[in-house]
C-alpha positions in Angstrom: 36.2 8.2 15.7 34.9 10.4 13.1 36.1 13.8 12.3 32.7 15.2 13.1 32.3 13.5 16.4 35.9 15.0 17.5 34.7 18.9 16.0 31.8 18.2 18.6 34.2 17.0 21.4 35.8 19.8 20.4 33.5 22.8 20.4 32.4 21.1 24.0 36.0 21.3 25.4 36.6 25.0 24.1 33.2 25.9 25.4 31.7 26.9 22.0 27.9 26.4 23.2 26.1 28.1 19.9 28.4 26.7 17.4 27.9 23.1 18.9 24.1 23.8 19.0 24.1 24.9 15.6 26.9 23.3 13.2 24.4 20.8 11.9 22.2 23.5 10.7 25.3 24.9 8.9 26.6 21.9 7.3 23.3 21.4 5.6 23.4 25.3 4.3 26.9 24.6 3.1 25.9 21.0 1.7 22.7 22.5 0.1 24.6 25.2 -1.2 22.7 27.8 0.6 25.4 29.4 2.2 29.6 29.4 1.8 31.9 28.0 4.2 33.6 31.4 4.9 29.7 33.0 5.4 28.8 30.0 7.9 32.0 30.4 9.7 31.3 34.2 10.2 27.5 33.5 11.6 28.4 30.8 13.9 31.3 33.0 15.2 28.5 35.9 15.6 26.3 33.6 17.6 28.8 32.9 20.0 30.4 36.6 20.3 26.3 37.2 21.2 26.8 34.7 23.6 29.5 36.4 25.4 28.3 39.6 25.0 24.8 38.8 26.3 26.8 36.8 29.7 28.3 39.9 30.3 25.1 42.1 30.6 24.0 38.8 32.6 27.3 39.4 34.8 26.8 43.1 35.2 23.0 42.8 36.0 23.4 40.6 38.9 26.9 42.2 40.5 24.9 45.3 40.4 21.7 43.7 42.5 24.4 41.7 44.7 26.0 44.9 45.3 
C-alpha cells in the first residue's frame, strides 16, 4: 500500500472531508512549485476549520427551528 493511499485512509478515518477532497490539488501546487508545503498545510487546515465552523451555524440553525 502506498503512502498516499494510507494519507487518504487516513484523512477518511479522522473525518478530514476538505482536506481528502482537496490534497490532490495541493500536491500539484507543491509539486509545481506554486505553493510551499507549510502554506498548503495552513489552507487545507482552513478549509476544514470552515467546515466545522459552517456545521455549527448548520447545528444552531436547525436546534433553533426544532425548538
Amino acid at each position: 500500500m502506498s503512502n498516499y493511499t494510507k494519507l487518504i485512509n487516513n484523512l477518511e478515518i479522522l473525518k478530514l472531508e476538505r482536506v481528502k477532497e482537496n490534497v490532490d490539488k495541493y500536491i500539484e501546487l507543491i509539486n509545481n512549485k506554486e505553493k510551499d508545503v507549510v502554506e498548503s498545510l495552513y489552507e487545507l487546515t482552513n478549509l476544514e476549520i470552515e467546515l466545522m465552523n459552517e456545521r455549527a451555524i448548520y447545528g444552531c440553525v436547525v436546534r433553533q427551528k426544532s425548538g
